[in-house]
MOPAC internal coordinates of N, CA, C and O (Angstrom, degrees):
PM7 1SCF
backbone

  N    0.0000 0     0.00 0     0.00 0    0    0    0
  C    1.4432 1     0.00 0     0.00 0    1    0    0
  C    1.5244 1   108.37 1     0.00 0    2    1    0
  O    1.2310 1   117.39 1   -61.51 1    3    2    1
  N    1.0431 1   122.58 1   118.49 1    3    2    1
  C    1.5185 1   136.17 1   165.92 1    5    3    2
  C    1.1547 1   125.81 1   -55.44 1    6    5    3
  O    1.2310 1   107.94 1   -77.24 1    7    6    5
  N    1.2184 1   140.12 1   102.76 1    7    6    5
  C    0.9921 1   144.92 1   164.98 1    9    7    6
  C    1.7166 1   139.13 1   -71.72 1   10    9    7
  O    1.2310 1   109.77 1   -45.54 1   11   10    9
  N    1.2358 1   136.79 1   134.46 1   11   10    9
  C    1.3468 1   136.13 1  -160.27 1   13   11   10
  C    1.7496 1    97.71 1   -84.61 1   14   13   11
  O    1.2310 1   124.48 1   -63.90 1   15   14   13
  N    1.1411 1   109.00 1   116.10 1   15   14   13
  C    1.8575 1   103.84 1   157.08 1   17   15   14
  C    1.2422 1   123.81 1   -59.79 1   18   17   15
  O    1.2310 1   135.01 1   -17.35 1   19   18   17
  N    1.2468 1    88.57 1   162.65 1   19   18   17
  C    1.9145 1    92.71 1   170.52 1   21   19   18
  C    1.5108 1   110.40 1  -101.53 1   22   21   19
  O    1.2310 1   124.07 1     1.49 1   23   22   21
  N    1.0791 1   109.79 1  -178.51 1   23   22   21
  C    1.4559 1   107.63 1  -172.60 1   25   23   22
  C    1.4302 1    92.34 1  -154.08 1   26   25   23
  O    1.2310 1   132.94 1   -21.03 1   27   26   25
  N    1.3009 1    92.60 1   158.97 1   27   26   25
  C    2.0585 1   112.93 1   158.46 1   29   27   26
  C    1.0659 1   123.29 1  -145.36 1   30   29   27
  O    1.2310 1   110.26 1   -16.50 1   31   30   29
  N    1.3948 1   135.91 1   163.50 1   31   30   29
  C    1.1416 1   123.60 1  -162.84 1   33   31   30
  C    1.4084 1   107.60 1   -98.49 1   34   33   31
  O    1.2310 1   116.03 1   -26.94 1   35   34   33
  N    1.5616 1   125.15 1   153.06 1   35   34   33
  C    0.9604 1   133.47 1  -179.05 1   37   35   34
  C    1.5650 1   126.98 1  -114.52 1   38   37   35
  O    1.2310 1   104.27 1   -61.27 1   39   38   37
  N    1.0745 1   146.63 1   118.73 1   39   38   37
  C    1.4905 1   135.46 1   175.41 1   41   39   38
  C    1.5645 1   116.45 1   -66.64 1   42   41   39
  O    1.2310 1   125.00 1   -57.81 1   43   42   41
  N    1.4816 1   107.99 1   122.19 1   43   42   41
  C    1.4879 1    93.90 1  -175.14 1   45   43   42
  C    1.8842 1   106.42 1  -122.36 1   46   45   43
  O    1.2310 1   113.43 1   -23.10 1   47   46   45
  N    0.8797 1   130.04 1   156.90 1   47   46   45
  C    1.6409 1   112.10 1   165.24 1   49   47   46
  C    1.3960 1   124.35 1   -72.42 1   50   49   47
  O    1.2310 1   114.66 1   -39.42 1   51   50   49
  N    0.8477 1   127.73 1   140.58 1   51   50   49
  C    1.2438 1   145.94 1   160.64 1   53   51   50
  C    1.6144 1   122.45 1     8.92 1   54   53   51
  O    1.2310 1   137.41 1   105.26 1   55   54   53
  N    1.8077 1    83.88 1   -74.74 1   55   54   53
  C    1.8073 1    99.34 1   161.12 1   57   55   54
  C    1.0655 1   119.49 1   -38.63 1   58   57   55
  O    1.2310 1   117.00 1   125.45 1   59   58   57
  N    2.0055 1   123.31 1   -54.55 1   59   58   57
  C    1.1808 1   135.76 1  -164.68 1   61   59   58
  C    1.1147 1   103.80 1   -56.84 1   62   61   59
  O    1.2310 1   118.46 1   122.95 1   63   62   61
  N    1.4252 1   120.53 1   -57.05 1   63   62   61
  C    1.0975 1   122.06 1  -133.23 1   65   63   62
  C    1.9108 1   104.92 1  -100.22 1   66   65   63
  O    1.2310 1   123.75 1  -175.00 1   67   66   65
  N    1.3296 1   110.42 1     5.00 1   67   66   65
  C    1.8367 1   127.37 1   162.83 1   69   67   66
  C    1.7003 1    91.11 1   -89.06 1   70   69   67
  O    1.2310 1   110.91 1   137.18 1   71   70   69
  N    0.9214 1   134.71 1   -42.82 1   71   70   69
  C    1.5559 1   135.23 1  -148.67 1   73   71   70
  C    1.5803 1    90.40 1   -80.80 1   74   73   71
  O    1.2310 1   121.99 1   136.62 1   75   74   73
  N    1.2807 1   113.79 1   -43.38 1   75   74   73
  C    1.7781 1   119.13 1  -172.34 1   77   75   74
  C    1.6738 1    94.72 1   -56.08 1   78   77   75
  O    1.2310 1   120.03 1   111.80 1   79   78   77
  N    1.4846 1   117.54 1   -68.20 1   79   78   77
  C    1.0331 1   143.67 1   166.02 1   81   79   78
  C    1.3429 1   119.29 1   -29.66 1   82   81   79
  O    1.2310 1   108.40 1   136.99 1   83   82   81
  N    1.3146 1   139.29 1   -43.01 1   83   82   81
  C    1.4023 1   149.89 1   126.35 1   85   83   82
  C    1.5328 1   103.86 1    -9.37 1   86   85   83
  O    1.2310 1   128.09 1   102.81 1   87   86   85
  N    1.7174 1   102.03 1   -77.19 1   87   86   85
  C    1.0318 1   115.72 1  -149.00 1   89   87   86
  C    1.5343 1   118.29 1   -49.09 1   90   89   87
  O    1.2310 1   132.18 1   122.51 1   91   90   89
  N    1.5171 1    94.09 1   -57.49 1   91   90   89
  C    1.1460 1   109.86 1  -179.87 1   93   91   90
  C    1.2373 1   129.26 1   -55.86 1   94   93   91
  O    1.2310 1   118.26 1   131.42 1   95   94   93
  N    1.3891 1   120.92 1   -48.58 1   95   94   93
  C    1.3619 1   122.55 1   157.93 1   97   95   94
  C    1.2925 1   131.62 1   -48.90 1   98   97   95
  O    1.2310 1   118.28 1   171.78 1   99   98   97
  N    1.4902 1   120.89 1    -8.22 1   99   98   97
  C    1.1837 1   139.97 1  -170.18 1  101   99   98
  C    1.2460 1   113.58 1   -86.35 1  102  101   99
  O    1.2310 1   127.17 1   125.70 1  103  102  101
  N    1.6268 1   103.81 1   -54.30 1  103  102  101
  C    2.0083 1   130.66 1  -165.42 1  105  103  102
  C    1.6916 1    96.21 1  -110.01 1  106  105  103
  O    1.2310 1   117.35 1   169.02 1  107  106  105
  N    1.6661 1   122.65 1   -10.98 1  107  106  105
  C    1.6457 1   110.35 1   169.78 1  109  107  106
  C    1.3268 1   106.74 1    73.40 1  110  109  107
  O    1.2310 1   116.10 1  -132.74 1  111  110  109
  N    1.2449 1   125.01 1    47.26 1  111  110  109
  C    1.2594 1   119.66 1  -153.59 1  113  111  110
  C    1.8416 1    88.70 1  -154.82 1  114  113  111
  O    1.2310 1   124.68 1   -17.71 1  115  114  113
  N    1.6874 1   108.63 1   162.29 1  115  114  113
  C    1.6269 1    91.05 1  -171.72 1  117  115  114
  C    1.3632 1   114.92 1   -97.40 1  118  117  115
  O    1.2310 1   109.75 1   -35.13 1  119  118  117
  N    1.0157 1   136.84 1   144.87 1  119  118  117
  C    1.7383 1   133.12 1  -175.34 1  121  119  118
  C    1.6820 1    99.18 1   -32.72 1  122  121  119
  O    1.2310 1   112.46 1   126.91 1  123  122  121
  N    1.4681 1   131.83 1   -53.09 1  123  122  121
  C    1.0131 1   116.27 1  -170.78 1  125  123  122
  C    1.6706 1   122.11 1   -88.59 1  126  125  123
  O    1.2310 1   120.56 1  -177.52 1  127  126  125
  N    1.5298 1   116.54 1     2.48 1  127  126  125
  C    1.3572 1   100.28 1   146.76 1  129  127  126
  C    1.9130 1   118.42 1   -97.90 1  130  129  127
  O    1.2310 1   123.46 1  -173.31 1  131  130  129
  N    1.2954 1   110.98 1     6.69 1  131  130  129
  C    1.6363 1   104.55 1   151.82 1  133  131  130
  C    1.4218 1   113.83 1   -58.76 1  134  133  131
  O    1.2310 1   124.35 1   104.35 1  135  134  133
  N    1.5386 1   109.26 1   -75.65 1  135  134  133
  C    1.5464 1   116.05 1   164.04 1  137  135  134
  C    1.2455 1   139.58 1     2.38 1  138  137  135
  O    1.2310 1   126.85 1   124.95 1  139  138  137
  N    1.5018 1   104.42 1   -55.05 1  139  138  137
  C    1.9149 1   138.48 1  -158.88 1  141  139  138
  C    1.4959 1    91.30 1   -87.12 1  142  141  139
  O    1.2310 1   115.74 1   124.73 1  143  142  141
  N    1.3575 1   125.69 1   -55.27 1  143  142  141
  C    1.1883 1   146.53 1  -171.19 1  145  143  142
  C    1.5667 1   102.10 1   -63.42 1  146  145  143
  O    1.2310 1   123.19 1   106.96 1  147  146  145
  N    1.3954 1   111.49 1   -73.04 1  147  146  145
  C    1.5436 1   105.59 1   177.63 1  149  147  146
  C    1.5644 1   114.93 1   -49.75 1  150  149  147
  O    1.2310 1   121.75 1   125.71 1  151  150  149
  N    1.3803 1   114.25 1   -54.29 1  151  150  149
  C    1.6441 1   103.47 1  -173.73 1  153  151  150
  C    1.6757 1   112.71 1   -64.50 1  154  153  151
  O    1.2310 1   114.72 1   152.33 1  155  154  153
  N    1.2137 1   127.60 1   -27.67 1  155  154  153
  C    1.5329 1   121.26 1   156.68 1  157  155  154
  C    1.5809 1   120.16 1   -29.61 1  158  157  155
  O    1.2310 1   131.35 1   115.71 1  159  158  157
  N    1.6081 1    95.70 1   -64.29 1  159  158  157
  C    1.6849 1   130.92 1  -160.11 1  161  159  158
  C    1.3996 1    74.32 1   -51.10 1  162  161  159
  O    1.2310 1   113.49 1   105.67 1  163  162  161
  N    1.8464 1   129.92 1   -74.33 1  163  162  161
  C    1.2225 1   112.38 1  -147.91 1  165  163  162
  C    1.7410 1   115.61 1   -85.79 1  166  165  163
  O    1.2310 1   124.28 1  -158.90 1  167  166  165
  N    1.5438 1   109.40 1    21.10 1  167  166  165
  C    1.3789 1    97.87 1  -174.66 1  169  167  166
  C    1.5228 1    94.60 1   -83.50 1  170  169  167
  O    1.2310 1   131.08 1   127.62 1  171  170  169
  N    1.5691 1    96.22 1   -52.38 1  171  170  169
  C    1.9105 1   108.16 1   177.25 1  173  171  170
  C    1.3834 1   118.27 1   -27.52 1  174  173  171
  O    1.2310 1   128.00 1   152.63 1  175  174  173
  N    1.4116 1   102.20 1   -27.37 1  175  174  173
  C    1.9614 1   103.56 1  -149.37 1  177  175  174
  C    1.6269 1    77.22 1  -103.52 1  178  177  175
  O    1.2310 1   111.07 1   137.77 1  179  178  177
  N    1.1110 1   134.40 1   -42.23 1  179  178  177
  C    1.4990 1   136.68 1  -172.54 1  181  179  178
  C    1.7874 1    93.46 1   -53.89 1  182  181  179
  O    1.2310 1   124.07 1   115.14 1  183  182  181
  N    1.5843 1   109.80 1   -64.86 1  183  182  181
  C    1.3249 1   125.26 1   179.11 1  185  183  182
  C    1.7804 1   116.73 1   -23.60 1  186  185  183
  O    1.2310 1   127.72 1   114.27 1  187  186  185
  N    1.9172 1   102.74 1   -65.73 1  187  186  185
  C    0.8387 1   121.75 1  -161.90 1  189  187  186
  C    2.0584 1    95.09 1   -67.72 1  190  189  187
  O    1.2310 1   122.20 1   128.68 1  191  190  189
  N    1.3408 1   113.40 1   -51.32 1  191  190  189
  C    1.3437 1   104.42 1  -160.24 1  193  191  190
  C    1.7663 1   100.46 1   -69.79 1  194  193  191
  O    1.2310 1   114.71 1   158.10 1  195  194  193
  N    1.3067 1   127.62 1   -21.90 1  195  194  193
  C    1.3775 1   119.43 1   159.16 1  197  195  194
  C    1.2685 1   145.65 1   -42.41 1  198  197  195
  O    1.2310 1   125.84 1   135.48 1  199  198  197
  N    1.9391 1   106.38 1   -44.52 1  199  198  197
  C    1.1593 1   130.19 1   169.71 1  201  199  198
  C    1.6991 1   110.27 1   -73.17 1  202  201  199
  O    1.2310 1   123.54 1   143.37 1  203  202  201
  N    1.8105 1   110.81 1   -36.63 1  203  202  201
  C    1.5111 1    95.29 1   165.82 1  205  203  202
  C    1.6771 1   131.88 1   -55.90 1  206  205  203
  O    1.2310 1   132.77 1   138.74 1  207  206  205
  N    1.4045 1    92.92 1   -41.26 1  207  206  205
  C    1.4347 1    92.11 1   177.80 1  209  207  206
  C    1.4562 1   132.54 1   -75.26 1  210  209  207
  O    1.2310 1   128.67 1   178.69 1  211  210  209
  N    1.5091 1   100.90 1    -1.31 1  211  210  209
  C    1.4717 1    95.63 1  -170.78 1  213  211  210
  C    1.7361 1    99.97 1   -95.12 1  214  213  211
  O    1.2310 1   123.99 1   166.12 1  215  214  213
  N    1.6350 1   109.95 1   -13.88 1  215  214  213
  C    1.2707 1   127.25 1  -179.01 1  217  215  214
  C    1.5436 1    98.99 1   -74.76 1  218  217  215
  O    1.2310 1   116.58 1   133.20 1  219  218  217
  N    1.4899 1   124.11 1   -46.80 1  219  218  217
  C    1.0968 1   134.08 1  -158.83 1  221  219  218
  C    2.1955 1   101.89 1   -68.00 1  222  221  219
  O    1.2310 1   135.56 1   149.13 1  223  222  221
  N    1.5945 1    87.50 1   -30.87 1  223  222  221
  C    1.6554 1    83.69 1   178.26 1  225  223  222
  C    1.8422 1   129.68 1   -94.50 1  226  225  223
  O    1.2310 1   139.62 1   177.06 1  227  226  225
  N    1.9732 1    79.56 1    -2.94 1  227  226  225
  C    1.9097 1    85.18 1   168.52 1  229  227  226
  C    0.9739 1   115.16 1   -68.48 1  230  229  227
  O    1.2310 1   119.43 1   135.10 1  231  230  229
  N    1.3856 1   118.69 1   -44.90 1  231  230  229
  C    1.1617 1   131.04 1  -130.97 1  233  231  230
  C    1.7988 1    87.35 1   -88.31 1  234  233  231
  O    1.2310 1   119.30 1   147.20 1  235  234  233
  N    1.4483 1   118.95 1   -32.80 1  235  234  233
  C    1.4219 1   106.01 1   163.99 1  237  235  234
  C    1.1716 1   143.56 1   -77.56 1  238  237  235
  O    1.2310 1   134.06 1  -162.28 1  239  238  237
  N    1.6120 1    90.42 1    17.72 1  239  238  237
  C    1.8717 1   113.67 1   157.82 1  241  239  238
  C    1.3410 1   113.73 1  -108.66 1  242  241  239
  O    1.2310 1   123.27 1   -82.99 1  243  242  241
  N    1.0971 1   111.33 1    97.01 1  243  242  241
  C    2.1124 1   118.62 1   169.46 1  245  243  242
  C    1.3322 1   100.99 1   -18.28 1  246  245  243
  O    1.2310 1   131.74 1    97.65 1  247  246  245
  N    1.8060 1    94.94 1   -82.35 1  247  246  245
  C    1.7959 1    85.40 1  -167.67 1  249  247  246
  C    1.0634 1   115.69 1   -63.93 1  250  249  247
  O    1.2310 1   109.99 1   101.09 1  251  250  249
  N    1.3589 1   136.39 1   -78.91 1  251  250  249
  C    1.5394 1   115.18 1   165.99 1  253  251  250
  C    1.5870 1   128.17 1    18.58 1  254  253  251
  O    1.2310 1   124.50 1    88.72 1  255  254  253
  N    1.0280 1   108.98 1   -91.28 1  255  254  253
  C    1.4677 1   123.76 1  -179.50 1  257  255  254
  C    1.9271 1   113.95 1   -35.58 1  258  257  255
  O    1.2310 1   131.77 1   129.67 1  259  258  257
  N    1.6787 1    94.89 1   -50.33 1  259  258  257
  C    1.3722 1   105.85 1  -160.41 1  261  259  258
  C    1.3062 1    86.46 1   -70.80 1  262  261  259
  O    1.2310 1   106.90 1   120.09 1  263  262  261
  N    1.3383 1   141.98 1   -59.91 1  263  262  261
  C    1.6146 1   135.13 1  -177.94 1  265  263  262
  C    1.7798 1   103.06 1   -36.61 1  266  265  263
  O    1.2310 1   124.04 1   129.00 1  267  266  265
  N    0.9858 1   109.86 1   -51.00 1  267  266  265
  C    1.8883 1   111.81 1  -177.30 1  269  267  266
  C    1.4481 1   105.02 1   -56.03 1  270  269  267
  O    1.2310 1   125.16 1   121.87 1  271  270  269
  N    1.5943 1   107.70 1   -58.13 1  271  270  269
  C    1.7951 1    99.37 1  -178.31 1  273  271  270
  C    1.5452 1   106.48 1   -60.27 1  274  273  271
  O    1.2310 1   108.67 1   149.17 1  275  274  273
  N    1.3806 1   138.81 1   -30.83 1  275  274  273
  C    1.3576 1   141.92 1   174.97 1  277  275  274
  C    1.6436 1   112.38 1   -55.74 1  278  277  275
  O    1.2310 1   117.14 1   138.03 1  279  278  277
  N    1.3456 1   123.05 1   -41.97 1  279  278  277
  C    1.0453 1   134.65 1  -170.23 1  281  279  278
  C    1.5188 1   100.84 1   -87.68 1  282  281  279
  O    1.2310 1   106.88 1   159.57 1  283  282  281
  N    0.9036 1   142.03 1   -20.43 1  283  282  281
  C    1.6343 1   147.08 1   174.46 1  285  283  282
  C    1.5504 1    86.44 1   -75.99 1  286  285  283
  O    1.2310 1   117.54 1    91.97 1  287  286  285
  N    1.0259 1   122.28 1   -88.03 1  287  286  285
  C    2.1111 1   133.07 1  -143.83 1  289  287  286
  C    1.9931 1    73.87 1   -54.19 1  290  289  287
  O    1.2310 1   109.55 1   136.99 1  291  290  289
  N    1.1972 1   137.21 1   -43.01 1  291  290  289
  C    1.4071 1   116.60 1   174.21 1  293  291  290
  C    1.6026 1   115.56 1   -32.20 1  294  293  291
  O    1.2310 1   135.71 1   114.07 1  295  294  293
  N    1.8590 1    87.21 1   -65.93 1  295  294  293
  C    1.9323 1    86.46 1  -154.20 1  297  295  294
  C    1.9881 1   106.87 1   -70.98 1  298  297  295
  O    1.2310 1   130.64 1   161.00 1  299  298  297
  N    1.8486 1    97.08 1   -19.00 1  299  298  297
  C    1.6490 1    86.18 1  -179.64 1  301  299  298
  C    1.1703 1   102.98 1   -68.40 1  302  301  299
  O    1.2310 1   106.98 1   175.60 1  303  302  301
  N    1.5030 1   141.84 1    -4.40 1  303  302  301
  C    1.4926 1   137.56 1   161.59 1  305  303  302
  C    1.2835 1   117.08 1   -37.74 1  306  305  303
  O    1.2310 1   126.13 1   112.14 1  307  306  305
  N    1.0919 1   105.82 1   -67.86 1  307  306  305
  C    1.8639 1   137.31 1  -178.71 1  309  307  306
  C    1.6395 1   104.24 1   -57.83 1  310  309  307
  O    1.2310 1   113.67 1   140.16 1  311  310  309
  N    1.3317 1   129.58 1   -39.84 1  311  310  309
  C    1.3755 1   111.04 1   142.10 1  313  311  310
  C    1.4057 1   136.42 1   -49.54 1  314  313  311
  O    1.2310 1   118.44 1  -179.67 1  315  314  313
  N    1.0387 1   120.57 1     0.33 1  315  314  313
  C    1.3638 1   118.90 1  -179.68 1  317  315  314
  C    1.2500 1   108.82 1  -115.96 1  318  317  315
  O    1.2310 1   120.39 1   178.39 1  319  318  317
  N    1.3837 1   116.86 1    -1.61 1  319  318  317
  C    1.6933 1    98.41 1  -142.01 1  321  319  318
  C    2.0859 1   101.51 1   -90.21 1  322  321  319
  O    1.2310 1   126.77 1  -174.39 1  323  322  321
  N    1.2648 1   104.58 1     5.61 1  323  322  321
  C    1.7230 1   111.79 1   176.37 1  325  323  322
  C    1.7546 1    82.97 1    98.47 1  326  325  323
  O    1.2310 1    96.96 1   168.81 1  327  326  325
  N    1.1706 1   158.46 1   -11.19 1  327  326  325
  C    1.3747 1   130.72 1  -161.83 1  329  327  326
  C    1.4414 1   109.89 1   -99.50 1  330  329  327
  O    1.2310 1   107.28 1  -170.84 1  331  330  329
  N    1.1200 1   141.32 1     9.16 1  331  330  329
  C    1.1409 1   134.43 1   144.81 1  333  331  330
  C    1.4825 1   126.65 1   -10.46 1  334  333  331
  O    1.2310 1   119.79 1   -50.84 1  335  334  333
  N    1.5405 1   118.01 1   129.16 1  335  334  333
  C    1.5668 1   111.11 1   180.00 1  337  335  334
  C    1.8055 1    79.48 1  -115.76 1  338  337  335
  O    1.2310 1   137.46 1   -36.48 1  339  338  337
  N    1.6156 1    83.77 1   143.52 1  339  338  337
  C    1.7107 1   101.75 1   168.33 1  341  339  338
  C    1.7091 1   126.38 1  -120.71 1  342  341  339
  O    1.2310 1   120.10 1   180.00 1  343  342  341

């Protein structure tokens, strides 16, 4: 069963808020699933550039790091090992 969201209102500028308007008319789609879509897009990309950097500061720990590459050649073990469920 589907359920209705809630909503609130948001202040957007001007620009934004022709560009939503763009959008939508563009992809047929409603300004507020452009919205939903973009703030996802940038949580991921927020996500992703977080996880680089925290990679970016192991890796400027020797030991550190070398325990991480150790712990990888582990789990690609476990890919091999036939136990896969399909």
């Amino acid at each position: 069963m589907a359920t209705e969201a809630s909503s609130v209102n948001v202040r957007v500028a001007k620009q934004t808020h022709q560009q939503l308007v763009n959008l939508a008319r563009e992809n047929g789609l409603p300004m507020q699933t452009i919205l939903d879509r973009a703030v996802e897009a940038y949580r991921r990309q927020a996500f992703i550039e977080a996880l680089n950097s925290d990679f970016a500061a192991l890796k400027e720990k020797p030991q550190d790091w070398a325990e991480e590459m150790e712990e990888r050649k582990l789990w690609e073990q476990t890919l091999a090992d036939g136990s896969e469920q399909v």
